[in-house]
KOLKEDO-237657 format. One record per atom (N, C-alpha, C): residue number from 1; atom name; z negated, y, x. Coordinates in nm, 2 decimals. Layout:
BEGIN
<r k="NUM" a="CA" Z="Z" Y="Y" X="X"/>
...
***
This chain:
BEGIN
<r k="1" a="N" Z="7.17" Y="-1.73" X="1.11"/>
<r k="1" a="CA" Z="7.23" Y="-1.69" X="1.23"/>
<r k="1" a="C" Z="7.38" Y="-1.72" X="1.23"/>
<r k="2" a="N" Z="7.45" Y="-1.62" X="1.25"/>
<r k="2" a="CA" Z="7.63" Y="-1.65" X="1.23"/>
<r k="2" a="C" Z="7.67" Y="-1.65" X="1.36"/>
<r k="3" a="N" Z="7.69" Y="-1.75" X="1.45"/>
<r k="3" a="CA" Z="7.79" Y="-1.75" X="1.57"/>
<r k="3" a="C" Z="7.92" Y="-1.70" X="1.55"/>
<r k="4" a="N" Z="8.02" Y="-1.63" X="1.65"/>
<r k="4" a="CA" Z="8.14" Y="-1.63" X="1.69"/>
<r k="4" a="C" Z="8.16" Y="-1.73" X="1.73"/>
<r k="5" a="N" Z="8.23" Y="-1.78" X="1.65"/>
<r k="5" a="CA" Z="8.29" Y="-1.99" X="1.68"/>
<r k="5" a="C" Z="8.42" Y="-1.91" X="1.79"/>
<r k="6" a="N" Z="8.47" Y="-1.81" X="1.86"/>
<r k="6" a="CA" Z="8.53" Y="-1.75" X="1.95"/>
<r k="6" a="C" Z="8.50" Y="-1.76" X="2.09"/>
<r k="7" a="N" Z="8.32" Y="-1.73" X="2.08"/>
<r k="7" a="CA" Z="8.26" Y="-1.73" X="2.18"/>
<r k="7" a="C" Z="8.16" Y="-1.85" X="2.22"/>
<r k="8" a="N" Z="8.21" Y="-1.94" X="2.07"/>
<r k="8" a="CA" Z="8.09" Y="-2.03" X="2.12"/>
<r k="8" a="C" Z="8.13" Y="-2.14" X="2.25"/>
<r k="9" a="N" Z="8.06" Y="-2.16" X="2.36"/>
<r k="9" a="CA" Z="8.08" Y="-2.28" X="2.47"/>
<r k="9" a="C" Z="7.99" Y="-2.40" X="2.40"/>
<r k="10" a="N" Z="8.07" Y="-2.50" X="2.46"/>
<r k="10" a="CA" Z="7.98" Y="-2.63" X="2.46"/>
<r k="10" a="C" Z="7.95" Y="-2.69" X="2.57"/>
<r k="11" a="N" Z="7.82" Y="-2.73" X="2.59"/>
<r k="11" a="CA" Z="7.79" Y="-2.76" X="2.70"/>
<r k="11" a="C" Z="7.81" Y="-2.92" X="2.71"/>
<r k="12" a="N" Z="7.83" Y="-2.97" X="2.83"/>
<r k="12" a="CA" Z="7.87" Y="-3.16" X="2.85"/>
<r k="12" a="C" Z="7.74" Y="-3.20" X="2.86"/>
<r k="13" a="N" Z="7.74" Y="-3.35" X="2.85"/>
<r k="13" a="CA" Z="7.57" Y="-3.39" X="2.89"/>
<r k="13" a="C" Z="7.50" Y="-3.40" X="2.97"/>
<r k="14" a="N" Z="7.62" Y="-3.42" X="3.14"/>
<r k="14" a="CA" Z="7.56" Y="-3.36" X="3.26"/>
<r k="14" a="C" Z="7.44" Y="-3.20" X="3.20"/>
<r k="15" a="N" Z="7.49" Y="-3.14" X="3.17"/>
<r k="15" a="CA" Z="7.43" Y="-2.99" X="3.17"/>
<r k="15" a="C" Z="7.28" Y="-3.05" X="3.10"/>
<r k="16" a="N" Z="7.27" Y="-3.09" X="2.97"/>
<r k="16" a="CA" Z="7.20" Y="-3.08" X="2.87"/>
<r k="16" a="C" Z="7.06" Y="-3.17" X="2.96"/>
<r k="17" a="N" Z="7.14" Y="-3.27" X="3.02"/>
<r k="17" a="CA" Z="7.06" Y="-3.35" X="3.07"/>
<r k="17" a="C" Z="6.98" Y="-3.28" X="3.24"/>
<r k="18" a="N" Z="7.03" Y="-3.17" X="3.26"/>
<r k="18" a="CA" Z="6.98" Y="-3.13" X="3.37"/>
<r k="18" a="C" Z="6.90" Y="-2.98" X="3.33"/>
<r k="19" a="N" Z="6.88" Y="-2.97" X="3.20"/>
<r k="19" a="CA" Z="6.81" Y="-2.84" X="3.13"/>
<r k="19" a="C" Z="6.73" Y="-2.92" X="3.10"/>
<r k="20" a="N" Z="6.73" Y="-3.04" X="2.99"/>
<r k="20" a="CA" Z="6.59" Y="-3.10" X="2.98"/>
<r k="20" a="C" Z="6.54" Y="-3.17" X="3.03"/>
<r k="21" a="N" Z="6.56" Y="-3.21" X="3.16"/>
<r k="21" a="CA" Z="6.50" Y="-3.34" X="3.27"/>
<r k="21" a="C" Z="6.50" Y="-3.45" X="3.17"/>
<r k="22" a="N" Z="6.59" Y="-3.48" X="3.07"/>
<r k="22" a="CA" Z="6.57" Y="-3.59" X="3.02"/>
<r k="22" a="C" Z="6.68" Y="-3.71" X="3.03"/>
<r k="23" a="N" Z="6.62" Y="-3.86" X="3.04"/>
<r k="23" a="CA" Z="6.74" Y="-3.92" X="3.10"/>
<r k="23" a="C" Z="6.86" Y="-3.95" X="2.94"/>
<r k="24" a="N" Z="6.96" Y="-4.01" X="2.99"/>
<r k="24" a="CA" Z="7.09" Y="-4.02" X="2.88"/>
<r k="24" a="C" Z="6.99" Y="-4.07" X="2.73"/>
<r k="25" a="N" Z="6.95" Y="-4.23" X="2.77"/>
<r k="25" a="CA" Z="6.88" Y="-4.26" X="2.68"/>
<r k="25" a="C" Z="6.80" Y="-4.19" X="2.64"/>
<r k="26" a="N" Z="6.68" Y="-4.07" X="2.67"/>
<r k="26" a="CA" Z="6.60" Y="-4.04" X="2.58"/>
<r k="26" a="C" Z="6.68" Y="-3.86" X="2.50"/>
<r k="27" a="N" Z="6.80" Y="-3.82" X="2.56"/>
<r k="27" a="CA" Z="6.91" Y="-3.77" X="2.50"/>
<r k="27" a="C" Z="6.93" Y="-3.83" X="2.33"/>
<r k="28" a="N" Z="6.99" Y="-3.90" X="2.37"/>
<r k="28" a="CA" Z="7.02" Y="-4.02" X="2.27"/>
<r k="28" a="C" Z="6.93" Y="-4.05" X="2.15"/>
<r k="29" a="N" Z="6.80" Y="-4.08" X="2.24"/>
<r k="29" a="CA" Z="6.75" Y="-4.12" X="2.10"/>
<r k="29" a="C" Z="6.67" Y="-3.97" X="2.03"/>
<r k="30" a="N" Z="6.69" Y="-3.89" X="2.08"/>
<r k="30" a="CA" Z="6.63" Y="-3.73" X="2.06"/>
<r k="30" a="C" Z="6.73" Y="-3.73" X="1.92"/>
<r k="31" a="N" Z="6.85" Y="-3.74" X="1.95"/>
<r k="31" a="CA" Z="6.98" Y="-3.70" X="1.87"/>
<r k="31" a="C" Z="6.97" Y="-3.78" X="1.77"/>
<r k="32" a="N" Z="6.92" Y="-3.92" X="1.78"/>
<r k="32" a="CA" Z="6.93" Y="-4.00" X="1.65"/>
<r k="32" a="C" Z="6.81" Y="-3.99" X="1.56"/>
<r k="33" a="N" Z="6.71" Y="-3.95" X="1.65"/>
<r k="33" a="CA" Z="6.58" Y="-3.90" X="1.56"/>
<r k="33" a="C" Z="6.58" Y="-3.77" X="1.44"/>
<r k="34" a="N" Z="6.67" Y="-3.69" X="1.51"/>
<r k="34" a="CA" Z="6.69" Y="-3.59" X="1.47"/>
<r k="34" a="C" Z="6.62" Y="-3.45" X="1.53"/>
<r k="35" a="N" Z="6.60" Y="-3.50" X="1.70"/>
<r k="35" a="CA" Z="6.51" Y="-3.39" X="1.73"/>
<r k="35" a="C" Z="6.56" Y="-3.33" X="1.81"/>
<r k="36" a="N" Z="6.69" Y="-3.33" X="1.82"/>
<r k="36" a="CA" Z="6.80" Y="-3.26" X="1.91"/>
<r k="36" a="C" Z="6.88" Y="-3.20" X="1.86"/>
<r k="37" a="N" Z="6.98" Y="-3.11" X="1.89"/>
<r k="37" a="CA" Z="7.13" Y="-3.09" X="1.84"/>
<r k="37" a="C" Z="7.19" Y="-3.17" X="1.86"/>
<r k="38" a="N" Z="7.22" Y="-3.17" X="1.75"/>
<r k="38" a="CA" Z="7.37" Y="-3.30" X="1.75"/>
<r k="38" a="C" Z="7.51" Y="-3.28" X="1.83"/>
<r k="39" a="N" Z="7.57" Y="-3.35" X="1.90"/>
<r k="39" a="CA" Z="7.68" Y="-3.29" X="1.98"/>
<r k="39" a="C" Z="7.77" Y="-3.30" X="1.87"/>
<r k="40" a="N" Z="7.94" Y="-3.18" X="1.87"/>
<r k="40" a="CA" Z="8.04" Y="-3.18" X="1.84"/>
<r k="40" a="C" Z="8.16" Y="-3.29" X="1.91"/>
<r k="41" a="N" Z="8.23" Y="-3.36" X="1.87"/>
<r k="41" a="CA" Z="8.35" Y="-3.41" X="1.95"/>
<r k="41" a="C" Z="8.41" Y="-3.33" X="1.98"/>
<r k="42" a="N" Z="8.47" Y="-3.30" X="2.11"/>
<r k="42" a="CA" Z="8.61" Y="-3.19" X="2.15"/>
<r k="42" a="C" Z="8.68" Y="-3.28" X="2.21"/>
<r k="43" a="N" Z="8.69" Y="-3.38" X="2.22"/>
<r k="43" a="CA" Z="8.79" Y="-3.47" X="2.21"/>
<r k="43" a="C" Z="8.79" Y="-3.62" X="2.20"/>
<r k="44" a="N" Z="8.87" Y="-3.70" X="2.19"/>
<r k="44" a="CA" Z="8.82" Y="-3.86" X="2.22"/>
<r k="44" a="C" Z="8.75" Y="-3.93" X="2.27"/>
<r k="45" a="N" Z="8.70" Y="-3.83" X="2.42"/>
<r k="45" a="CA" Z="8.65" Y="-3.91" X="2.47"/>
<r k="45" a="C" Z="8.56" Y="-3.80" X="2.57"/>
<r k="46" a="N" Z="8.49" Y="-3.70" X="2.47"/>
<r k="46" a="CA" Z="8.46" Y="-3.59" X="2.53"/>
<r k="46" a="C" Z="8.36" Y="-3.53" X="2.43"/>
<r k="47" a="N" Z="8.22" Y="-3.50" X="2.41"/>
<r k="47" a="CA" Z="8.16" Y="-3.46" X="2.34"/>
<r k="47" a="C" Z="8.08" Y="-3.30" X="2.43"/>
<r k="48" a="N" Z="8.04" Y="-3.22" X="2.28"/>
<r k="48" a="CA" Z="7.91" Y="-3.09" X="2.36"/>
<r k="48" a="C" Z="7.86" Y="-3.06" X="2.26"/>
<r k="49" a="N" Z="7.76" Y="-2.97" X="2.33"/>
<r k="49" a="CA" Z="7.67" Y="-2.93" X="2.24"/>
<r k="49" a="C" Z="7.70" Y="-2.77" X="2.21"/>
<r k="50" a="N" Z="7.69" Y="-2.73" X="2.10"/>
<r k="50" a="CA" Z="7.68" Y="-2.57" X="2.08"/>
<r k="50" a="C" Z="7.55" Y="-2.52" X="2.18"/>
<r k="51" a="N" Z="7.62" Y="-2.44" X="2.26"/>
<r k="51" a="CA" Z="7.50" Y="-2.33" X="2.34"/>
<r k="51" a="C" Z="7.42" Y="-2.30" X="2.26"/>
<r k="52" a="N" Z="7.48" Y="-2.20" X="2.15"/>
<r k="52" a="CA" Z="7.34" Y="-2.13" X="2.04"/>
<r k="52" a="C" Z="7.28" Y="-2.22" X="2.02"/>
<r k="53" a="N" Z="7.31" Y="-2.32" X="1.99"/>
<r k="53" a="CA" Z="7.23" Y="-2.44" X="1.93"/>
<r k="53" a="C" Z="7.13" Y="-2.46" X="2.03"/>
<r k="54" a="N" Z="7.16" Y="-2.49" X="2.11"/>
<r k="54" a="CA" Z="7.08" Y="-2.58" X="2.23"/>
<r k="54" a="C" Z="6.95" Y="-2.44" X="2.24"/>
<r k="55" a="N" Z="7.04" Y="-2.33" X="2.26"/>
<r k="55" a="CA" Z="6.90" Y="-2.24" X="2.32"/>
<r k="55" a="C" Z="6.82" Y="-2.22" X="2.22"/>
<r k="56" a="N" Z="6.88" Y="-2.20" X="2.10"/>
<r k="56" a="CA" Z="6.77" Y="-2.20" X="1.99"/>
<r k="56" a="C" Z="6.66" Y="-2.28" X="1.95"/>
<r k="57" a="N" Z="6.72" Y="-2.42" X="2.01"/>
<r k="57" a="CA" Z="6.65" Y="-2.55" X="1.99"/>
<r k="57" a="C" Z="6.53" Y="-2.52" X="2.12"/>
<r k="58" a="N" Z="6.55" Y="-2.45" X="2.21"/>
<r k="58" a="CA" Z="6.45" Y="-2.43" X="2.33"/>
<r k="58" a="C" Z="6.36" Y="-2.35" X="2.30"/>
<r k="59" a="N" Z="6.45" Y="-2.24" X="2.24"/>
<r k="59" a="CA" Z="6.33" Y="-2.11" X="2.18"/>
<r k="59" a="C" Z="6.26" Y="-2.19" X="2.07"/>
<r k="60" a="N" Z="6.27" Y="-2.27" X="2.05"/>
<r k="60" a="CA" Z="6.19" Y="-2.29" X="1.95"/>
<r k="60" a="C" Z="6.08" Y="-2.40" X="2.01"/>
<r k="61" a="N" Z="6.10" Y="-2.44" X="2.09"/>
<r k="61" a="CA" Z="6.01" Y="-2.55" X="2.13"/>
<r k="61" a="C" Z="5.93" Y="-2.45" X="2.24"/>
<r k="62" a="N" Z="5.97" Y="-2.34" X="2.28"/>
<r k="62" a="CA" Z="5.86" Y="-2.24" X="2.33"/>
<r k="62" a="C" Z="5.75" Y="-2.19" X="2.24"/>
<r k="63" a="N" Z="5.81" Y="-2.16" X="2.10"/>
<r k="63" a="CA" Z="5.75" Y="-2.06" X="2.01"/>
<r k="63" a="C" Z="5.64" Y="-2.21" X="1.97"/>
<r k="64" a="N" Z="5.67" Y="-2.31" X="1.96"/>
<r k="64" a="CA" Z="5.58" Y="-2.44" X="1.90"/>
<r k="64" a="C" Z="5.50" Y="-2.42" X="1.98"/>
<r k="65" a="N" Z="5.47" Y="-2.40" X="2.14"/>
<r k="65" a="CA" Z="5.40" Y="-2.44" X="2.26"/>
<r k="65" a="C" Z="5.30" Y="-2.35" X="2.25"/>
***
């Protein structure tokens, strides 16, 4: 799959955390397990997640179910 890195958004963790009803910590340990998308830094003190990524990571936990 080739994104337009043009059009890609990244979403904050407010968002991510209100798509998966999941709290910070279980975010977190999703990401270190390796069962999440990994966030990008976009700045110091400011991280997101690739949309494509995220939705794909959803479609795919639909297509598991």
């Amino acid at each position: 799959m080739t994104t337009d890195i043009s059009a890609e958004r990244f979403l904050p963790v407010p968002v991510i955390l209100d798509r998966t009803s999941w709290s910070r910590a279980k975010l977190y340990d999703a990401i270190k397990k390796g069962e999440f998308v990994r966030p990008v830094r976009i700045s110091a003190n400011r991280i997101g997640f690739p949309e494509s990524a995220v939705n794909a990571w959803f479609v795919s936990k639909m297509e598991a179910a």
